[in-house]
N, C-alpha and C positions, 0 to 999 in steps of 0.2 A: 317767214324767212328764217333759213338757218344762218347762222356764224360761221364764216369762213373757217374751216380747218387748218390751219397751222400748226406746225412742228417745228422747231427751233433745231437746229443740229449745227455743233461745232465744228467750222474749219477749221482755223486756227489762231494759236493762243499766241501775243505777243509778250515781251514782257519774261522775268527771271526774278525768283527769289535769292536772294544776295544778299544784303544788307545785315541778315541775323545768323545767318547762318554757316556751317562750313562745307567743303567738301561736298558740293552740293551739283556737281555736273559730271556725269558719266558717262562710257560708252559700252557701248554691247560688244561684245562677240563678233556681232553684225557690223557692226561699224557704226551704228546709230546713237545718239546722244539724247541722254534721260537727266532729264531736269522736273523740277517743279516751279508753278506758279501757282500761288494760291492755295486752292484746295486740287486742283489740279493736276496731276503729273504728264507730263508731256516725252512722247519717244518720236524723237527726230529723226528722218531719214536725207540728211543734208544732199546727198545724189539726187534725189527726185523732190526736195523742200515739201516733203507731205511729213502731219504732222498725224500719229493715232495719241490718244488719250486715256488715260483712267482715271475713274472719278467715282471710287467707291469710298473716298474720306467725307466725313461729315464735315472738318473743318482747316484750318491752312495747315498744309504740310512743311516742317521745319529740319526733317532729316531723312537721308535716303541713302543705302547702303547695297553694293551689287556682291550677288552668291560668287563663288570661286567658277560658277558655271559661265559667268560673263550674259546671263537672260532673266533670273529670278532677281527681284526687286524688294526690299524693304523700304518703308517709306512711316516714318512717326508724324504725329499730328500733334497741335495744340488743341487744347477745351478742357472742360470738368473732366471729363473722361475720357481723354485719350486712348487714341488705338494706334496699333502697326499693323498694317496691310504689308501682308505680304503676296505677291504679286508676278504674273510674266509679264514678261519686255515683246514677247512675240505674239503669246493671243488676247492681253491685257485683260485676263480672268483673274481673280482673288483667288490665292491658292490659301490662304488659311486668315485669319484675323485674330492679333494678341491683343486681350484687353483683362483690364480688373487688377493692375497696380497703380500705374505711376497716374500722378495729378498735377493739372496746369499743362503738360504737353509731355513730350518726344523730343529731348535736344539732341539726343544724339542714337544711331544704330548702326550695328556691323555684325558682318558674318564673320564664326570661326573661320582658319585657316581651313579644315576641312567643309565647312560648310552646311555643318550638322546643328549649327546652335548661332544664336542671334544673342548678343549685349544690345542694353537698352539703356538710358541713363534720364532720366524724367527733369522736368522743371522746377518740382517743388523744393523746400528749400534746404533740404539736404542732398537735394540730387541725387536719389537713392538711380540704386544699380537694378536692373535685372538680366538673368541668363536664364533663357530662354530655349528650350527644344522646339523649334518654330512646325514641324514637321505633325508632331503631336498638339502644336496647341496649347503644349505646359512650360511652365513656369518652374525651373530647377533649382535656382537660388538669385537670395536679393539683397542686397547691403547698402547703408547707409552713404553717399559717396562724400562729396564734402561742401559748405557750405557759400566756396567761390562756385563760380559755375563752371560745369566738368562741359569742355567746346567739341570732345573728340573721345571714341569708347574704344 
């Protein structure tokens, strides 16, 4: 006898991280609302209550920041080694992944005005900074931020 085959697939996510975090509810271009739960990121389409997903974070997401395009996505994580997925709102493919500074997590991220560069502000306990060319991948400059905890970049 074999084991029934089973596939688990997500409908949908209930629930909203809040409590730690700020600035943490968005909407698209489209008119859709991008939050996270968990490790989770969730794009809401409240017209039809269908709910698409990305789920390329290893672990809980605590920051998430939308491009001046109103569809690309930053999104920082907590762990040892925190990453920023950055992401679309439309085909929820990873358009790049920044890793290899900050420790303990991601409190906070944002796009320049123009759109060309991502601020990062880490957990550890200086709250160091990074600025980011998200486009390329690199890492342009990083600085010490300070040792209350920086809520917003």
């Amino acid at each position: 006898d074999e084991a029934p085959y089973n596939v688990l697939q997500m409908e949908h996510v209930y629930g909203f991280r809040g409590h730690d975090c700020r600035n943490n509810l968005m909407y698209t271009g489209k008119g859709k609302m991008v939050y996270m739960v968990a490790a989770i990121c969730v794009v809401y389409d409240k017209s039809s209550h269908f709910q698409t997903f990305y789920n390329a974070h290893t672990d809980d997401v605590i920051s998430i920041a939308m491009h001046p395009d109103q569809e690309t996505i930053a999104t920082g994580q907590v762990g040892k080694t925190p990453i920023i997925q950055v992401w679309s709102a439309t085909t929820m493919q990873t358009l790049v992944t920044l890793r290899g500074f900050h420790e303990m997590g991601v409190a906070s991220v944002a796009f320049s005005k123009d759109g060309s560069k991502i601020a990062s502000v880490g957990l550890d306990l200086d709250h160091s900074i990074a600025v980011w060319d998200w486009r390329r991948g690199a890492r342009l400059a990083t600085a010490p931020g300070h040792t209350d905890k920086i809520f917003e970049v």
